[in-house]
C-alpha positions in Angstrom: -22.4 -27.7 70.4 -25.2 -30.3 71.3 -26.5 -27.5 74.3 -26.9 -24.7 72.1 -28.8 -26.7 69.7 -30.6 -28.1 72.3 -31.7 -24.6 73.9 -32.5 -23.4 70.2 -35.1 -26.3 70.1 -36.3 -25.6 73.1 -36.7 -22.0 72.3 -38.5 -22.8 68.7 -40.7 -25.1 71.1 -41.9 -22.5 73.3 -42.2 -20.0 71.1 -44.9 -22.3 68.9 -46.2 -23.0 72.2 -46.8 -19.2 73.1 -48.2 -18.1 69.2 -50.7 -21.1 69.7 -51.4 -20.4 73.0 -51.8 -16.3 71.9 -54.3 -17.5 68.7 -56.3 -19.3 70.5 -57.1 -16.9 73.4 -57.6 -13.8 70.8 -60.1 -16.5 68.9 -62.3 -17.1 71.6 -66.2 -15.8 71.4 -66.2 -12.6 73.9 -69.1 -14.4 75.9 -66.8 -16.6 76.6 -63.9 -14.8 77.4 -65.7 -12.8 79.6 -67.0 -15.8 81.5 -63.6 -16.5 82.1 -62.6 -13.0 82.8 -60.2 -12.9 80.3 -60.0 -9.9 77.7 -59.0 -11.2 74.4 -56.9 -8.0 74.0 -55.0 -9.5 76.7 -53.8 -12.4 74.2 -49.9 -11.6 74.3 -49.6 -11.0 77.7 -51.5 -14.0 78.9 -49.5 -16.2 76.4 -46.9 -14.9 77.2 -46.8 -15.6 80.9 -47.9 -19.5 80.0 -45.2 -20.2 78.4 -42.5 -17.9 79.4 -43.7 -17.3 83.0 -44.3 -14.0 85.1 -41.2 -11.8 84.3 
């Protein structure tokens, strides 16, 4: 019983981490996003591989 809550924390945790991480790349000023070669469009998929990984 104590793993599955565990993994359902650790699944909450990441999936916080991912909508955070997903905001804040959609919220950033297209001059900048472009300096960094990053199209805010891209905002899922980027977050998603941070957190998650490449799939």
């Amino acid at each position: 019983m104590l793993n599955l809550i565990e993994r359902l924390q650790s699944a909450a945790r990441n999936h916080a981490r991912y909508r955070q991480t997903r905001d804040e790349i959609a919220r950033l000023p297209m001059d900048i996003a472009l300096d960094l070669n990053i199209y805010p469009g891209d905002a899922e998929r980027l977050a998603r591989e941070a957190v998650y990984g490449r799939a």
